[in-house]
C-alpha positions in Angstrom: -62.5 -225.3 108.9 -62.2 -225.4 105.3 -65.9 -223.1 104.5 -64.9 -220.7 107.3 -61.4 -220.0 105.8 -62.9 -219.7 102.0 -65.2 -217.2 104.2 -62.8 -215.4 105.6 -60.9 -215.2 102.1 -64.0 -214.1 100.2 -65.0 -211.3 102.3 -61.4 -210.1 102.6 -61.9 -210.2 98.9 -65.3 -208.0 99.2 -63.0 -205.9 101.3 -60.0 -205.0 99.6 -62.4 -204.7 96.3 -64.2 -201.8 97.6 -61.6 -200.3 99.3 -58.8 -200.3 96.6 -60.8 -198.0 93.8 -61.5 -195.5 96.0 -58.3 -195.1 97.0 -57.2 -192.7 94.2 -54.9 -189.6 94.5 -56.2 -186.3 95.3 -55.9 -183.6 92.1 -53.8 -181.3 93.2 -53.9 -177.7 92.6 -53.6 -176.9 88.8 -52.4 -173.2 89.0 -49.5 -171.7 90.1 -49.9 -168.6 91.8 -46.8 -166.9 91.4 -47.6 -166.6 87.5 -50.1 -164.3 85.4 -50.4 -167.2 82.6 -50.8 -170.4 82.0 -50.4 -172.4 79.3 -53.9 -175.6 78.9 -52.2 -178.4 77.5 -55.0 -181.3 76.0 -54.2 -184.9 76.1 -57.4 -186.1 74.8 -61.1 -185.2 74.1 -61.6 -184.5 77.9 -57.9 -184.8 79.3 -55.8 -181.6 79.9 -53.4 -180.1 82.3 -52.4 -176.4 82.9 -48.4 -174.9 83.0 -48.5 -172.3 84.7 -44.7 -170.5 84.5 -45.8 -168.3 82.1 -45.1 -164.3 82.5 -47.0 -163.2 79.5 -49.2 -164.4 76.6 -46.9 -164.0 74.0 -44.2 -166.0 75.7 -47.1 -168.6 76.6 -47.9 -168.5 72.7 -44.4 -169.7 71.9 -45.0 -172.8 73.9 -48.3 -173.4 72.3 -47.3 -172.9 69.0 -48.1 -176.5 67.2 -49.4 -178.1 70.2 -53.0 -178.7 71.0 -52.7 -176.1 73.7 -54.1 -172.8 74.6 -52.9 -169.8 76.8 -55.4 -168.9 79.8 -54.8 -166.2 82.4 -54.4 -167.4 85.7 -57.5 -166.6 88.0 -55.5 -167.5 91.0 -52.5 -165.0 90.3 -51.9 -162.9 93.4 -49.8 -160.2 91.8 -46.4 -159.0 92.6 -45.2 -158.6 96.0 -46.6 -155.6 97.3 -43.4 -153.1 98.4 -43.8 -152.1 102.3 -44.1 -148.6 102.5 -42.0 -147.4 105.4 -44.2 -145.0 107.4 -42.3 -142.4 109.3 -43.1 -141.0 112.9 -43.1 -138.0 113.6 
């Protein structure tokens, strides 16, 4: 009894070992659409993060002023709304 419970513990061990790394959290999307800039914020050599609530680069620039930052334009901006056109029948 006492082997086959150490192993039953050791390949729950094995188990839980593989499992538990992989289970990290998805990166969520990084850009805001709704805005034309965003403002690259660097933690570290290789570590950054974008804020993107930005409607223009020299109100990103304020932000970045002193920071290790950087304004980029945001390649996923969709534009203002587009204004329906109301068609008239004739």
């Amino acid at each position: 009894m006492k082997t086959s419970s150490l192993l039953a513990a050791i390949a729950a061990a094995a188990i839980l070992g593989s499992v538990i790394p992989s289970a990290t959290p998805a990166r969520a999307q990084t850009y805001d659409p709704r805005y034309p800039v965003c403002l690259q914020i660097y933690q570290g050599f290789a570590d950054y993060y974008f804020e993107c609530g930005y409607t223009s680069i020299p109100q990103c620039q304020m932000s970045a002023s002193g920071r290790a930052a950087q304004c980029v334009i945001n390649p996923y901006y969709k534009g203002p709304k587009a204004k329906r056109s109301k068609q008239r029948v004739q």
